[in-house]
Legacy VTK file of the C-alpha trace (Angstrom):
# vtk DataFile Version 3.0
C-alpha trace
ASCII
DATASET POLYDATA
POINTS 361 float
84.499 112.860 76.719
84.344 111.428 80.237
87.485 109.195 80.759
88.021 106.018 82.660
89.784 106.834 85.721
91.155 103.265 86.242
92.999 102.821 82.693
93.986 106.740 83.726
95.512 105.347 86.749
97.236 102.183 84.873
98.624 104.979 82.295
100.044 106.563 85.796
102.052 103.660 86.830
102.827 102.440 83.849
104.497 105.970 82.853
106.122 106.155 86.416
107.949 102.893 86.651
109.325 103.980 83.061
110.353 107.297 84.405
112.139 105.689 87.537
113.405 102.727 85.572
115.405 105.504 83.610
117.578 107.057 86.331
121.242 106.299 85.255
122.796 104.942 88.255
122.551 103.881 91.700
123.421 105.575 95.309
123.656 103.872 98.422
121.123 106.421 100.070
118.040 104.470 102.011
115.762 106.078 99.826
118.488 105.561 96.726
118.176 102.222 97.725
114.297 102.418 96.775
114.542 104.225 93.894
117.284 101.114 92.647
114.456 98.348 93.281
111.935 100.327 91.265
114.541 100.907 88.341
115.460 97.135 87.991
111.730 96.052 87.131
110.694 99.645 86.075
110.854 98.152 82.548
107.835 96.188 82.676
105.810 99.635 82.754
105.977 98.904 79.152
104.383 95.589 79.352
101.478 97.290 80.979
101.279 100.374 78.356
101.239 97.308 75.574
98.455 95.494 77.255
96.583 98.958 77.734
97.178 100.324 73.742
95.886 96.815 72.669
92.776 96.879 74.782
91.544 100.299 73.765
92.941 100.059 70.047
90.401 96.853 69.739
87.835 98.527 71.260
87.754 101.279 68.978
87.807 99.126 66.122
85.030 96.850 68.004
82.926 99.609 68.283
83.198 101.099 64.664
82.466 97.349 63.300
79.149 97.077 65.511
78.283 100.139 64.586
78.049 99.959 60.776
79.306 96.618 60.065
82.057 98.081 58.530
85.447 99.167 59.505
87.076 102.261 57.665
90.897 101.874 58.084
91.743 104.670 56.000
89.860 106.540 58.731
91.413 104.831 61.574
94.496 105.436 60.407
94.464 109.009 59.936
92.915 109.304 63.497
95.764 107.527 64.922
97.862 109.558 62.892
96.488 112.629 64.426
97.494 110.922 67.735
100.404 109.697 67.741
102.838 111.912 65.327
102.072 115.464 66.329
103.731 115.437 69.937
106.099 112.434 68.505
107.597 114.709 65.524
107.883 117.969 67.411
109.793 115.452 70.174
112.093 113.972 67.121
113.091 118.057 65.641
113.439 119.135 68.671
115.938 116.816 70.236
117.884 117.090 66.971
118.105 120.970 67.244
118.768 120.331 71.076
121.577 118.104 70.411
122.968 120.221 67.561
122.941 123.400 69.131
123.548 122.193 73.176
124.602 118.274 73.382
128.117 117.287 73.356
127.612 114.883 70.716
124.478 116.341 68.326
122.733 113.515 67.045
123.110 111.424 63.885
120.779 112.505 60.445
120.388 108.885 59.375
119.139 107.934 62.555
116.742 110.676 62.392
115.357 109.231 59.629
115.025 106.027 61.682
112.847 107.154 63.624
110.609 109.738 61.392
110.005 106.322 59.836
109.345 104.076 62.978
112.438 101.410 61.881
114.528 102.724 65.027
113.358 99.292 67.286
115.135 97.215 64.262
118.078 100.437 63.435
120.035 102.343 65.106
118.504 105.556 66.618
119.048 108.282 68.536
116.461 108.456 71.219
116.535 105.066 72.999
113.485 105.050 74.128
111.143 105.397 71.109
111.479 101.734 70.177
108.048 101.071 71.893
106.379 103.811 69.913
107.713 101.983 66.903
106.093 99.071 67.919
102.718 100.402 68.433
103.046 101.370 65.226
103.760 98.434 63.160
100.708 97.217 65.498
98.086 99.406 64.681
99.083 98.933 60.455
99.328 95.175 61.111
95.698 95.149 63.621
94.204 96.877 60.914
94.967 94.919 57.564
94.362 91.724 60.052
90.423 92.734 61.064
89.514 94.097 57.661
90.926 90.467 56.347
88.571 88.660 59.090
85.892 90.863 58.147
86.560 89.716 54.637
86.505 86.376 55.805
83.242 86.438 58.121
85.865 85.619 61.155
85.498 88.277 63.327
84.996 86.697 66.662
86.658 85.061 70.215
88.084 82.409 67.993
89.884 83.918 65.472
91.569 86.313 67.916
92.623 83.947 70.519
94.661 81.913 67.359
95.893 84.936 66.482
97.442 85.598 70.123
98.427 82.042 70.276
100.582 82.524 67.192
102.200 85.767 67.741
102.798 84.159 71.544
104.571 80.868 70.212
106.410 83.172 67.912
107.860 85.213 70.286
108.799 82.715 73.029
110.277 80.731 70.474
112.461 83.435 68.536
112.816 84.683 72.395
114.104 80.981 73.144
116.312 80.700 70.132
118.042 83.790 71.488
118.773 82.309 74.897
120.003 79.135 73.739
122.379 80.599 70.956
123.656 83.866 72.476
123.578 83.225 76.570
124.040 86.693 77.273
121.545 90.087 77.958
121.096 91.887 74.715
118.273 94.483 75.281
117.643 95.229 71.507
117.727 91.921 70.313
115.809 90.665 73.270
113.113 93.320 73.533
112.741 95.695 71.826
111.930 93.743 68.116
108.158 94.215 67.338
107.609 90.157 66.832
109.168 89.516 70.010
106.481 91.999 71.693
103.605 91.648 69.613
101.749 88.919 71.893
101.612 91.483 74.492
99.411 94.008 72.720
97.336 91.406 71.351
96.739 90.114 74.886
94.893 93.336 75.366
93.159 92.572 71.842
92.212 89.369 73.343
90.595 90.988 76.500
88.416 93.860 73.978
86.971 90.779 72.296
85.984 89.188 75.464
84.605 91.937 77.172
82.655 92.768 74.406
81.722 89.511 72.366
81.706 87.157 76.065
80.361 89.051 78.637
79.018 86.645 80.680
82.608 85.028 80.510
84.091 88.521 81.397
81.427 88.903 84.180
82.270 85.094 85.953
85.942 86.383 85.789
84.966 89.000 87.519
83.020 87.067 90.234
84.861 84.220 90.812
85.818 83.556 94.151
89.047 83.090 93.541
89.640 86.529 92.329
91.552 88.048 95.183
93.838 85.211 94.507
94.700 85.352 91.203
94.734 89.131 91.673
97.789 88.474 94.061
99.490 85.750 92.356
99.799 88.363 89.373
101.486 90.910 91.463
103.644 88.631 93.121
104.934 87.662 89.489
104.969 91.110 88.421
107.146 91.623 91.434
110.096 89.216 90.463
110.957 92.027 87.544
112.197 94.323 90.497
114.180 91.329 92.205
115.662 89.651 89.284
117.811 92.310 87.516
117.049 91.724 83.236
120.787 91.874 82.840
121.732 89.010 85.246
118.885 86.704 84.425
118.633 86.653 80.823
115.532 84.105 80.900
113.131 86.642 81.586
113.226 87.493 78.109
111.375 84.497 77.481
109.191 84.154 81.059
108.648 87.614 81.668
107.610 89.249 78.261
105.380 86.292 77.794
103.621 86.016 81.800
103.586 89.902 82.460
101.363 90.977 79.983
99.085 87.915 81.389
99.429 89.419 84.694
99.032 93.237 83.854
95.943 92.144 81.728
94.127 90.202 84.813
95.066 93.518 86.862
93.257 95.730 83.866
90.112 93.248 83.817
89.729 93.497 87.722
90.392 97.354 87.961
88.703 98.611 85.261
85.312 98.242 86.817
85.983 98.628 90.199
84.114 102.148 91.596
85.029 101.958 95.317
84.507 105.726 95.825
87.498 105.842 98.194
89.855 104.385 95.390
88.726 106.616 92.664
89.164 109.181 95.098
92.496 108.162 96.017
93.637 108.124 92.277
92.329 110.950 90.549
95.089 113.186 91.129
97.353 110.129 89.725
94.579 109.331 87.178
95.152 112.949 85.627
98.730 112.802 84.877
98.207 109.131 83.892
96.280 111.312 81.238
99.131 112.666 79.619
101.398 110.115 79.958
102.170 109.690 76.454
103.818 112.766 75.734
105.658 112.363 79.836
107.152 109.401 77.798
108.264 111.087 75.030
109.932 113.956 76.768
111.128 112.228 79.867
114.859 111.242 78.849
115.100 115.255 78.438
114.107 116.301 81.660
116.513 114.033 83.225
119.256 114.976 81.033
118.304 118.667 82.539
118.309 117.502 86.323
121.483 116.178 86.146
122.947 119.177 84.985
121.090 121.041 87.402
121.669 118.667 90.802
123.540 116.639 91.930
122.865 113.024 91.439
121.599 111.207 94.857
120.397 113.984 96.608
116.536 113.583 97.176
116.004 117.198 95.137
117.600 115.289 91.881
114.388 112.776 92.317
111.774 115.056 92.780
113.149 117.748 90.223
113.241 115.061 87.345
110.202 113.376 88.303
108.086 116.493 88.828
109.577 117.986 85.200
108.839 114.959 83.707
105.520 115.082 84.747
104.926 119.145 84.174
106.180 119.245 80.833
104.987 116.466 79.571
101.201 118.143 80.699
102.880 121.431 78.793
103.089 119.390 75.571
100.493 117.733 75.832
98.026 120.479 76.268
100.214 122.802 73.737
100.544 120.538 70.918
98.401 116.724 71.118
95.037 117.756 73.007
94.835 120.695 69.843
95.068 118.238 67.135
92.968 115.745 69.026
90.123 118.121 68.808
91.219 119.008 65.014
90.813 115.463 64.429
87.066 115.471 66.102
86.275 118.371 63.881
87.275 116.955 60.328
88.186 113.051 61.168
85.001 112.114 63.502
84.799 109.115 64.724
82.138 106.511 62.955
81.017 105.372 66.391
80.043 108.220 67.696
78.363 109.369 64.879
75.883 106.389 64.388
75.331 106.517 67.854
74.570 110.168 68.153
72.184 109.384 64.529
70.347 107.204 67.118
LINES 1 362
361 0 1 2 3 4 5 6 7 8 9 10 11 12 13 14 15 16 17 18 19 20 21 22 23 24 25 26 27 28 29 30 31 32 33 34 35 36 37 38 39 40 41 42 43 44 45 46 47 48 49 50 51 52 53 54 55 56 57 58 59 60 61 62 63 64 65 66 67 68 69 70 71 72 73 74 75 76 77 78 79 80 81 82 83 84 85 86 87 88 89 90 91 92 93 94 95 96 97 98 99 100 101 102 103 104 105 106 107 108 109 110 111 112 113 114 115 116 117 118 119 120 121 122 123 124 125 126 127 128 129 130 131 132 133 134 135 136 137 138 139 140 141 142 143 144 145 146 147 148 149 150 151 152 153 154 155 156 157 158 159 160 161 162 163 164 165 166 167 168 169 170 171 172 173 174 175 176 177 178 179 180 181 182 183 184 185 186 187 188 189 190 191 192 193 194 195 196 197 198 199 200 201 202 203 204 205 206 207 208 209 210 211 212 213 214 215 216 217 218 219 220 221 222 223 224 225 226 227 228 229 230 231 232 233 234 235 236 237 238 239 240 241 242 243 244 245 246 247 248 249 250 251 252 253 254 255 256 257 258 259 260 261 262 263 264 265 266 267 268 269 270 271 272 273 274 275 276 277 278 279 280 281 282 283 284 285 286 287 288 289 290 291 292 293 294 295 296 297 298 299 300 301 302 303 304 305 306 307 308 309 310 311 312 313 314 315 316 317 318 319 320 321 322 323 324 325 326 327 328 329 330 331 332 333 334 335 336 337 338 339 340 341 342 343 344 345 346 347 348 349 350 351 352 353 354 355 356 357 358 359 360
């Protein structure tokens, strides 16, 4: 299947700023001093993957429902399935064997369990970082149950979606508001990482599926408006403040951020996807093909910079390049060792409906 270099390339950065936002501490090298503004707003390279997960999650399901005006969520389900907890479980054993057999401090067995079951964003947990798979998956179950309802319903349009996204975005700003108000202080796990707090931001990407595939012509005078260039660069500028305005001194930008930078990172999507300059594809198809395989870079990436600090010392430039480039390289190891073979398995016994009425064709 050909892929879409542009999403490719919004996987890259969005897997990147993650990676950097990561690194532990700060040096007062010129370019440590870099690598510190890209770690304060790194964060919001979740944002993006959000936006991104709900866009192509919809689609899918869009295309299915067109297709055979049905939508088989038993099916979708288990093809998710075959997605996501391959590379996720052999991540989750493996750290616990790591840990038990190498760590200082081997990790806990109920916290395991957190996480085998996708509670760890709401629990405590072991690896830190896997609260934003958790929340893709209460997303997908919840997405589901909500179109086959709407389908149910005869509501499957524009509409219903953009009340949807209005709900889940009043609920989070106002549960995000409550939390300002009562607690005045930076709490990252009761602040951001609670699947109701983050839900509008996948469902912004919902919102954008629906549109570019029920209201093209609204999706094509985005596209051409004049003003485009604009908007374009008021939505980096905002995107920007996350790397000026430190999370943990400015607790409000768990309300204005998580609600504005999906909004931003969506416009970005809408204008990029699309956009065939041969000179920018060119420019990011090396980036575009790790961006492929930026799931599993994710998963692993905490490891490979627990083994680059043991292996250099912190500040030098090597330390940088070492963690970033294992990141990257073993990430494409696992991915191509244990996801990409059960993607295929999935083709063979777990086809996809869309493809199959349109090959029928």
């Amino acid at each position: 299947m050909k892929r879409n270099l542009q999403l490719d390339f919004l996987r890259f950065m969005g897997v990147i700023l993650v990676v950097i936002h990561h690194v532990p501490f700060h040096d007062t090298t010129v370019f440590g001093a870099f690598i510190s503004v890209i770690q304060t707003g790194g964060w919001a390279g979740v944002d993006l993957f959000f936006v991104l997960s709900g866009y192509l999650i919809a689609g899918l399901i869009i295309k299915e429902y067109e297709a055979n005006q049905t939508f088989n969520i038993r099916l979708f389900l288990i093809r998710r399935g075959f997605k996501i907890y391959p590379a996720y479980y052999f991540y989750l054993i493996y750290q616990f064997w790591y840990s038990a057999n190498f760590a200082k401090y081997p990790q806990q067995l109920n916290r395991f369990f957190h996480e085998v079951f996708f509670i760890t964003n709401y629990t405590k947990n072991n690896n830190g970082h896997l609260w934003s798979i958790s929340v893709e998956e209460h997303f997908y179950v919840l997405l589901a149950i909500a179109f086959i309802v709407l389908i149910k319903l005869k509501k499957v349009n524009l509409k219903s979606m953009l009340v949807l996204y209005l709900i889940l975005l009043i609920v989070g700003i106002t549960c995000r508001t409550y939390n300002f108000f009562t607690y005045h202080n930076y709490d990252f796990d009761r602040d951001y990482t609670r699947s109701h707090l983050r839900f509008d931001a996948m469902f912004f990407g919902v919102l954008i599926a629906f549109v570019a595939n029920y209201k093209k012509d609204l999706m094509q005078r985005i596209l051409k408006n004049k003003y485009r260039p604009l908007y374009f660069t008021l939505c980096l500028l905002f995107i920007s403040t996350n790397f000026i305005y430190g999370r943990w001194d400015t607790p409000w930008q768990g309300i204005i951020s998580l609600s504005l930078n999906p909004i931003c990172f969506g416009y970005i999507m809408i204008c990029l996807i699309d956009y065939n300059n041969p000179t920018f594809l060119k420019i990011i198809k090396p980036l575009s093909y790790i961006g492929a395989y930026s799931y599993s870079i994710y998963l692993f990436h905490i490891h490979f910079l627990v083994q680059s600090l043991k292996l250099f010392h912190y500040g030098h430039t090597v330390f940088y390049i070492s963690y970033v480039a294992f990141a990257f390289i073993g990430g494409i190891i696992v991915s191509k060792a244990i996801e990409y073979p059960f993607l295929k398995m999935r083709e063979r016994y777990f086809p996809n409906r869309y493809k199959l009425k349109k090959a029928e064709q």
